[in-house]
Backbone as CSV, one residue per row, in Angstrom:
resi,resn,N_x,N_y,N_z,CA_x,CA_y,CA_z,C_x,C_y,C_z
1,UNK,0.844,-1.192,0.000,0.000,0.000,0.000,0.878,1.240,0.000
2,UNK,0.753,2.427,-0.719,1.190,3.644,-0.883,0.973,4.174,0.363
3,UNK,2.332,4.923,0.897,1.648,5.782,2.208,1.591,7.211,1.745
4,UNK,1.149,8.143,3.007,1.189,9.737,2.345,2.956,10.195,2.592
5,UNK,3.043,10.690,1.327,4.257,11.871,1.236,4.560,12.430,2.531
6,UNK,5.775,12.797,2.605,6.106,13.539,2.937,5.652,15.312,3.359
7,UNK,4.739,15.999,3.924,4.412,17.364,3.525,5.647,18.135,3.397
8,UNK,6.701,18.401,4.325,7.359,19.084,4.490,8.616,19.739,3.410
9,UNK,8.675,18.568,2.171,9.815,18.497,1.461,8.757,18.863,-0.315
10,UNK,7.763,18.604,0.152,7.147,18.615,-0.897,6.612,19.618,-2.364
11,UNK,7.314,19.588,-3.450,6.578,20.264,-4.393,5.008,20.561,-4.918
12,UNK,4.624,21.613,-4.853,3.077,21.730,-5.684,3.432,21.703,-7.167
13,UNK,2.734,20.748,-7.916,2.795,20.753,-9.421,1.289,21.517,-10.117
14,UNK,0.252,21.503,-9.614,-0.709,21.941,-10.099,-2.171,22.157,-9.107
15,UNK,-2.315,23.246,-8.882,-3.718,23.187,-8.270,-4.904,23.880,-8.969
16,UNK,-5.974,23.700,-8.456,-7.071,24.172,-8.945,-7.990,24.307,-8.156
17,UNK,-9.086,25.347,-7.713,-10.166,25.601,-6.588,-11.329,25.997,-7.723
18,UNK,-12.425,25.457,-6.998,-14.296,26.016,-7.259,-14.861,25.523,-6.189
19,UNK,-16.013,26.453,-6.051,-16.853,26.164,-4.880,-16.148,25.531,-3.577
20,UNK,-15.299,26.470,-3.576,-14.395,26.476,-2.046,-14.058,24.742,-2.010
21,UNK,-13.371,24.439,-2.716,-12.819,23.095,-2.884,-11.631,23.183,-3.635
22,UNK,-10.301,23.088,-3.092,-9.019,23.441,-3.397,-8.377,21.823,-3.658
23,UNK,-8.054,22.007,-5.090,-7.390,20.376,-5.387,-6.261,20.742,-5.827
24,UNK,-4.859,19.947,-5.250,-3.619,20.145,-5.177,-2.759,19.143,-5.648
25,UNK,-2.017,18.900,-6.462,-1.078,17.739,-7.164,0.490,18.155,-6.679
26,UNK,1.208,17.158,-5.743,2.647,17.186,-4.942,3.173,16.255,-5.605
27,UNK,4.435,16.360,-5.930,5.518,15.953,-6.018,6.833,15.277,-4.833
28,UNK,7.305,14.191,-3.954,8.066,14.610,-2.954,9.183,14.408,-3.595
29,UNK,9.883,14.491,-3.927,11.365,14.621,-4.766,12.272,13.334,-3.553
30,UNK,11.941,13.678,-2.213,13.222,12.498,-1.459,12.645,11.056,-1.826
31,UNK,11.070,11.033,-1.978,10.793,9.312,-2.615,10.000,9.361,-3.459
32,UNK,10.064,10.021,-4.824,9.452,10.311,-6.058,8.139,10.127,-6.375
33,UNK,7.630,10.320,-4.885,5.680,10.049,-4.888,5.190,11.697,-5.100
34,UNK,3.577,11.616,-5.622,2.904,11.650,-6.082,1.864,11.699,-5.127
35,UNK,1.239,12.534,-4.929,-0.405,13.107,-3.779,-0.800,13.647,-4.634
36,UNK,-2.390,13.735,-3.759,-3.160,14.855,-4.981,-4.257,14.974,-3.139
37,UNK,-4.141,16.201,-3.093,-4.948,16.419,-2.026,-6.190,17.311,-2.039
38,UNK,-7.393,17.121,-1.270,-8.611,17.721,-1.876,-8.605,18.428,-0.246
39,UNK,-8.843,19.791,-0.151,-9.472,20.664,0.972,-11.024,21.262,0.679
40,UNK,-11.476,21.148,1.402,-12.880,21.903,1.368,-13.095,22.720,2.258
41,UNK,-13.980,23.686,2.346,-14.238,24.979,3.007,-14.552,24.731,4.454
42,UNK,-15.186,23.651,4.245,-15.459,23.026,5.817,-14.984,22.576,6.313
43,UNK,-13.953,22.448,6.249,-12.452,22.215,6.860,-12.213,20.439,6.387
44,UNK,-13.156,19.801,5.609,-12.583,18.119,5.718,-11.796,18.311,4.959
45,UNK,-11.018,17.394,4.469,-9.797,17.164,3.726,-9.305,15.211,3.454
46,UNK,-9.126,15.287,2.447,-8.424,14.167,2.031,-7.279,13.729,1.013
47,UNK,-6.343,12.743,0.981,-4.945,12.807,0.465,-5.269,11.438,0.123
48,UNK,-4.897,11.315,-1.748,-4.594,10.584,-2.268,-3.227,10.710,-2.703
49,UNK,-2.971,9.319,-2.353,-1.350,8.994,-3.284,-1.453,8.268,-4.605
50,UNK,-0.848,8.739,-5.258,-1.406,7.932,-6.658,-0.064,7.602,-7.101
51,UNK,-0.002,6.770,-8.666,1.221,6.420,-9.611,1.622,7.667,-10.447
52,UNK,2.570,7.306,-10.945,2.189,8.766,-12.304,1.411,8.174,-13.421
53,UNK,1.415,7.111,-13.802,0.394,6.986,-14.422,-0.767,7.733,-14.886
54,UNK,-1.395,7.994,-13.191,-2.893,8.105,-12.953,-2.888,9.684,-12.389
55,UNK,-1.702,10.321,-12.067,-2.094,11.489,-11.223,-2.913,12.851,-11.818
56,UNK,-2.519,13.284,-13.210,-3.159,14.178,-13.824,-4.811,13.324,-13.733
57,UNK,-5.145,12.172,-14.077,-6.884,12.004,-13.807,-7.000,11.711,-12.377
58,UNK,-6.444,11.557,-11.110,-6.840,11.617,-10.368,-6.963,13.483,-9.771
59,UNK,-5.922,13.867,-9.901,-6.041,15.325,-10.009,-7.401,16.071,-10.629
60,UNK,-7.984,15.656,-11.464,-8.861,16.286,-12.174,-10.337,15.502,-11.823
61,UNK,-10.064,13.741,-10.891,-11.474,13.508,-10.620,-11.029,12.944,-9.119
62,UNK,-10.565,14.080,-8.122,-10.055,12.962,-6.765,-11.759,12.649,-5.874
63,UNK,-12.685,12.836,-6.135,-13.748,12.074,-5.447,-13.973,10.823,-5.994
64,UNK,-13.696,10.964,-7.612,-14.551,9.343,-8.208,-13.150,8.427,-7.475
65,UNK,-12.285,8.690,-7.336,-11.006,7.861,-7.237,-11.286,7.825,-5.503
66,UNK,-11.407,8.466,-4.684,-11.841,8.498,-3.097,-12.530,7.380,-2.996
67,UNK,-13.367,8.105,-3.417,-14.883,6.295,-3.815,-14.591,5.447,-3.807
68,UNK,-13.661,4.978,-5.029,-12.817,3.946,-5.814,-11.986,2.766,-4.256
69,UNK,-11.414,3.970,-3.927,-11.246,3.227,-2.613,-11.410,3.244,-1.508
70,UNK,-12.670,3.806,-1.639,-13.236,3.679,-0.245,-12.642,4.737,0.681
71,UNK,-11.836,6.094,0.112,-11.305,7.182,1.389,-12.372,7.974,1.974
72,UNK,-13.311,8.193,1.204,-14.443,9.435,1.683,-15.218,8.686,2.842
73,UNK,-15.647,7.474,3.016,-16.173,7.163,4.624,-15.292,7.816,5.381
74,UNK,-13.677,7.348,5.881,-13.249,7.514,6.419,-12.664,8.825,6.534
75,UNK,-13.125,9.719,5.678,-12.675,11.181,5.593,-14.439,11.810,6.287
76,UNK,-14.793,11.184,6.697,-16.629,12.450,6.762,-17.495,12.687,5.789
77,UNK,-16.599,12.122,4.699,-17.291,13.201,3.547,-18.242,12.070,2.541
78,UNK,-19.422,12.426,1.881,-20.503,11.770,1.288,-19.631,11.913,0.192
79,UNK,-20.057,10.940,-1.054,-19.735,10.427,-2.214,-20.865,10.829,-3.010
């Protein structure tokens, strides 16, 4: 299983916000992973680690991919 990055060392490669929902694509350069993290206004939040493969479409759909595995129960947040 993928764990979460690193925050501290970490590059932003691309973000994007609507309707107070801020989606963020990291880079960690010390172990060449890959996050894509979703904030919402209401303070929940959730962090996917992805491949590179997949990160630009998880970047652009991180709820269908949350779903996918099951993070949004365990984040608060409805699907």
């Amino acid at each position: 299983m993928l764990q979460p990055t690193h925050r501290s060392s970490r590059r932003e490669l691309a973000s994007r916000s609507n309707n107070g929902i801020e989606v963020r694509l990291f880079w960690s350069p010390d172990d060449d992973a890959l996050a894509v993290t979703v904030d919402e206004a209401s303070g929940e939040s959730f962090e996917l680690v992805v491949e590179p493969a997949e990160a630009l479409d998880v970047f652009e759909h991180p709820y269908a991919y949350a779903a996918f595995r099951g993070c949004l129960a365990h984040a608060g947040l409805a699907a």
